[in-house]
C-alpha positions as CSV (number, residue, x, y, z in Angstrom):
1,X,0.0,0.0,0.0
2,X,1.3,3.4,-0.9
3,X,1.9,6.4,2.0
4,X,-1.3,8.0,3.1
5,X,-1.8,11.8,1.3
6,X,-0.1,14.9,3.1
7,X,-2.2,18.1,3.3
8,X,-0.6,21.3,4.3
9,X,-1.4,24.4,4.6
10,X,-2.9,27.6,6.9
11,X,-5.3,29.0,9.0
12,X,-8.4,30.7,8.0
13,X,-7.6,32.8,4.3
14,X,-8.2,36.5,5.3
15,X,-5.8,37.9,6.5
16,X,-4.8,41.6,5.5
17,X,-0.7,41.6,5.9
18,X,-1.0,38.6,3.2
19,X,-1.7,41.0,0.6
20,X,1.3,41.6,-1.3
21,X,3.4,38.7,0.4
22,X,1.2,35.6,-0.7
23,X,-2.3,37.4,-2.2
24,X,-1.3,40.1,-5.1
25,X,-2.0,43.4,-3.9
26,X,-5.1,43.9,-6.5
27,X,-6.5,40.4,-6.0
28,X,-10.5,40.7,-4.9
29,X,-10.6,39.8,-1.6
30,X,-13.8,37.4,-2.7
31,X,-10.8,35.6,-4.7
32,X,-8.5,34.9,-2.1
33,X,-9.8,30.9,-1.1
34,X,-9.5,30.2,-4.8
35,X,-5.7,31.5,-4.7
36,X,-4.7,29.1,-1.6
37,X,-6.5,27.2,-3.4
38,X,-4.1,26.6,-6.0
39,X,-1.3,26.5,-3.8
40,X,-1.9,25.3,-0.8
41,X,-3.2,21.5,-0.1
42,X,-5.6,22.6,3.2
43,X,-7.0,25.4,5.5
44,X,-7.7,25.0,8.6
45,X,-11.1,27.0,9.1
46,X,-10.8,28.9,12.6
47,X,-14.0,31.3,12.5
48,X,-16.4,28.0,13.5
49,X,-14.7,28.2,16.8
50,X,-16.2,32.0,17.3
51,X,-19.7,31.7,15.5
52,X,-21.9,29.5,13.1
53,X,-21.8,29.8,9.6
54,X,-24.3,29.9,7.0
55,X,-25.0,26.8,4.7
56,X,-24.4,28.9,1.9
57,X,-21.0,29.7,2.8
58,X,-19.9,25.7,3.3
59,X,-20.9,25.4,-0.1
60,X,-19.1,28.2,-1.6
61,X,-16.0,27.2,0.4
62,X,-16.4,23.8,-1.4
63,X,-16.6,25.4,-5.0
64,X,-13.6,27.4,-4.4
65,X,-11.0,25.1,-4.0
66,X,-9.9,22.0,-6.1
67,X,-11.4,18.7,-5.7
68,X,-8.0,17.3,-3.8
69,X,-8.1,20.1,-1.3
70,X,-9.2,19.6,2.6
71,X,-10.5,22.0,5.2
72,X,-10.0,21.0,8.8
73,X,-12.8,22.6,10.9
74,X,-12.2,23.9,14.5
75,X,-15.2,23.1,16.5
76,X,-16.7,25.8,18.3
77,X,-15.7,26.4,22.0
78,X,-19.1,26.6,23.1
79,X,-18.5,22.7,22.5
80,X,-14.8,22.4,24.1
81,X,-15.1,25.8,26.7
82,X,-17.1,24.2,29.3
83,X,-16.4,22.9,33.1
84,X,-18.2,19.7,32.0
85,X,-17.5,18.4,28.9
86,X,-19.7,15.6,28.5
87,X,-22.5,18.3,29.3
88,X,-22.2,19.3,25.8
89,X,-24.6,17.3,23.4
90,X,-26.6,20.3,22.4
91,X,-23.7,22.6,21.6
92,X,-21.7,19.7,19.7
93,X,-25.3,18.6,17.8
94,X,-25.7,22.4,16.3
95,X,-21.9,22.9,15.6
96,X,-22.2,19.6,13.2
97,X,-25.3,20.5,11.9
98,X,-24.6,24.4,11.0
99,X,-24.0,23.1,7.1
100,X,-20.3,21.8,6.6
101,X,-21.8,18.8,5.1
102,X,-21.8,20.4,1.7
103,X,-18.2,20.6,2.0
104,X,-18.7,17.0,1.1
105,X,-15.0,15.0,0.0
106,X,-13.2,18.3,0.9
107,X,-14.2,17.5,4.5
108,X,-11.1,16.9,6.7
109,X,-10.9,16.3,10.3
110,X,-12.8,18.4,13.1
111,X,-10.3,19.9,15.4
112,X,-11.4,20.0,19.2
113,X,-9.1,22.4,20.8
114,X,-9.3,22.7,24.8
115,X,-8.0,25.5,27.2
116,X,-5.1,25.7,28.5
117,X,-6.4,26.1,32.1
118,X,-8.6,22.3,30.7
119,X,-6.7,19.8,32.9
120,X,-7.3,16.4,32.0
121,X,-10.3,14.0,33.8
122,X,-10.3,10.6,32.2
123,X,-13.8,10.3,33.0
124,X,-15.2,13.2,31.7
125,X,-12.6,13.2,28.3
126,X,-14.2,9.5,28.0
127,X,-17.7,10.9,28.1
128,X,-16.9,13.5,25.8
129,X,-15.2,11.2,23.2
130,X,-18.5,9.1,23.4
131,X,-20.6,11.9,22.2
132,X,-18.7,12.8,19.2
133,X,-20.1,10.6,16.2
134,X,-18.6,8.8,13.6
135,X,-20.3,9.9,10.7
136,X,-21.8,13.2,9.2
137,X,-24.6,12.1,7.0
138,X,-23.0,9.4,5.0
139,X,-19.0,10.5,5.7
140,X,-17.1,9.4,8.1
141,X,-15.6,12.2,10.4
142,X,-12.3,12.5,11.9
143,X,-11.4,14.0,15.6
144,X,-8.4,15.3,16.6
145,X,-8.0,16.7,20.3
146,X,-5.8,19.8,21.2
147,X,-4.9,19.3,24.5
148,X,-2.8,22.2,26.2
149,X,-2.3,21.5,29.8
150,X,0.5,19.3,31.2
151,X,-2.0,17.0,32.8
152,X,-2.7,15.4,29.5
153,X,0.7,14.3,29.3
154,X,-0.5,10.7,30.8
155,X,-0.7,7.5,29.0
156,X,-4.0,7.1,30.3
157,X,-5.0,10.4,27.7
158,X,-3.2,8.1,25.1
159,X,-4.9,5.2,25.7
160,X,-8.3,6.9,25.7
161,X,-7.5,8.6,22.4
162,X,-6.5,5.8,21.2
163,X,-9.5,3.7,22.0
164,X,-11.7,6.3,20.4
165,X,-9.8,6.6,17.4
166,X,-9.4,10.5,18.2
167,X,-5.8,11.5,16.9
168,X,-3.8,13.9,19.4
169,X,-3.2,16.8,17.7
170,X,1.0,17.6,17.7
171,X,1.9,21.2,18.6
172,X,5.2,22.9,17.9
173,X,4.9,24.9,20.8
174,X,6.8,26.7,23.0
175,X,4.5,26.5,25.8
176,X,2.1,23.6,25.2
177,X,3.0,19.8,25.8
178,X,4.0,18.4,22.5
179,X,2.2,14.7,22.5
180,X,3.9,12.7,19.3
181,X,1.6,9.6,20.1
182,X,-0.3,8.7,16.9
183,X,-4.0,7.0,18.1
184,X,-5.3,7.4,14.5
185,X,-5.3,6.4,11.5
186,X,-4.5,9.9,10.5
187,X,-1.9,12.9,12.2
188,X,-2.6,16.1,13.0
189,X,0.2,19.1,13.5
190,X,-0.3,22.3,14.3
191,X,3.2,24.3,13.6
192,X,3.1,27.6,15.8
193,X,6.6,28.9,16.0
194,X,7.1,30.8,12.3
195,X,9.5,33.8,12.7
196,X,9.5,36.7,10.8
197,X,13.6,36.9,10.2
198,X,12.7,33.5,8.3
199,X,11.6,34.0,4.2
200,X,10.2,30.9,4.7
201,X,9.1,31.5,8.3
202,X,11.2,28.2,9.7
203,X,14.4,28.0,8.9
204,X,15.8,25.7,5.9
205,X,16.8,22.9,8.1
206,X,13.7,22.6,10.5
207,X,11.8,22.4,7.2
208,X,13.8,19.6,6.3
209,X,12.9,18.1,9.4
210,X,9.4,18.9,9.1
211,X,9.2,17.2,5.6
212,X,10.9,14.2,7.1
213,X,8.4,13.8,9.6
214,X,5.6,14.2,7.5
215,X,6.7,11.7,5.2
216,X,7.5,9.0,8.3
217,X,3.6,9.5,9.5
218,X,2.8,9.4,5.8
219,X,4.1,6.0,5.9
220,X,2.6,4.8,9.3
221,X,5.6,5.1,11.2
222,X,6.3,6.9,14.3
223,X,9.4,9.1,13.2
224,X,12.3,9.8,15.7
225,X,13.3,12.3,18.1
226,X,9.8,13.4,19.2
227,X,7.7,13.4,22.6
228,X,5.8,10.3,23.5
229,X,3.8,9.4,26.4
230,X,3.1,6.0,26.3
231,X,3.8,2.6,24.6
232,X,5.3,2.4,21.1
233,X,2.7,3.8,18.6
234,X,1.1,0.8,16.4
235,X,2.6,1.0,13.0
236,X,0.5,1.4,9.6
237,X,0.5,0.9,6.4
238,X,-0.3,4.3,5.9
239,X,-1.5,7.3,7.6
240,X,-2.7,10.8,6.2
241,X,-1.8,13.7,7.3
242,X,-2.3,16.9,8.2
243,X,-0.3,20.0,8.9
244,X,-1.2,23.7,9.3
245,X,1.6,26.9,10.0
246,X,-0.6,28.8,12.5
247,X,0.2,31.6,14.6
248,X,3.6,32.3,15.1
249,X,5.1,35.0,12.4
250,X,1.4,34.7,11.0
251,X,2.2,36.7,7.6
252,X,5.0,33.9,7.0
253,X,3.0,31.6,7.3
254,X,1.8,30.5,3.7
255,X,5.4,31.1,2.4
256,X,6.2,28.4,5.4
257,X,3.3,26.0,4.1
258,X,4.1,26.0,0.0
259,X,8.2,25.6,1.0
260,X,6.6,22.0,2.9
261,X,4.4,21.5,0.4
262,X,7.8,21.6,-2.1
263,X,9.6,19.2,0.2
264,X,7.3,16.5,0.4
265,X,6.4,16.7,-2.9
């Protein structure tokens, strides 16, 4: 069986200090998704964690991009945000249902990103995994969990994930806990340390590292010299994979993605 597919790419597409440095300065701002589009392999859409969007807007999203291309969609944190989180049936039912559906094939993973101050309680995280379902209308969904408090650094979280199928999401932090363990059948990175000095936001050689990685995960493996938590990660045949520049030196960002995009190619 061949690797699994690599996307890569950015958070959200509006974002005014890319004009000139990855938009063209006299590109209409309603032709911006098409440009990533073209260039980038996946956005990660941010503005569902703030408020719902319109049905009509999924589809456009959808009719923008090539038929190869993935969004990710942060859920919102009316879903994530809460004391209890297997209190939160209603708000996770009307995230789904808000219309990304029509997004149909280009429908990546739902990212589940948690507080900071979130510490981890296997009983609650467990009741939480058990209301997130496995399939929107007739496609299967993906989770990933962004977990940003040291508790989760426990094999029991790893376990759990793993159970659920939920993949850990891997942050390039310089704050967070960085959890390599893979408990999917796909990866999920979130790269947050771009700097500006950099043309290419990271610098040649962590690139080069990035792409390395990638391309282990691609191929089911669990590459070296990352953080894991618990027992050996289960190898694969293949794995897909997903990668987003967020934060950080934001307007480097997109240079940062497409440089990746290059290497792995």
């Amino acid at each position: 069986m061949s690797a699994g597919r690599i996307h890569i790419g950015i958070g959200g597409w509006t974002f005014e200090p890319w004009r000139g440095t990855f938009y063209p300065e006299k590109l209409a701002q309603a032709k911006e998704l098409a440009f990533a589009g073209e260039r980038l392999t996946a956005i990660e859409i941010n503005a569902t964690y703030y408020s719902t969007q319109k049905p009509e807007s999924w589809q456009k999203w959808a009719d923008a991009v090539p038929g190869d291309f993935v969004f990710t969609v942060k859920a919102s944190r009316f879903c994530t945000n809460r004391r209890v989180l297997a209190e939160g049936a209603d708000s996770i039912a009307k995230f789904l249902g808000q219309g990304m559906a029509r997004l149909g094939d280009r429908l990546g993973p739902i990212l589940w990103q948690f507080m900071a101050t979130k510490k981890f309680d296997r009983e609650d995280m467990a009741a939480f995994l058990k209301l997130l379902p496995g399939k929107l209308g007739d496609r299967t969904l993906r989770h990933a969990l962004e977990v940003r408090h040291e508790s989760f650094v426990d094999p029991a979280f790893v376990d759990l994930a793993r159970d659920h199928g939920a993949a850990i999401v891997f942050a390039d932090h310089a704050e967070y806990p960085a959890i390599a363990d893979l408990t999917a059948d796909f990866a999920y990175a979130r790269l947050q340390q771009s700097e500006e000095q950099e043309s290419a936001g990271y610098a040649p050689a962590a690139l080069d590292r990035w792409a390395a990685v990638a391309k282990g995960w691609a191929a089911g493996e669990a590459p070296d010299g990352l953080h894991y938590v618990a027992t050996a990660s289960p190898k694969l045949a293949a794995r897909d994979v997903y990668i987003f520049f967020i934060s950080g030196a934001k307007v480097r960002n997109p240079a940062a993605a497409q440089a990746l995009i290059d290497r792995v190619s």
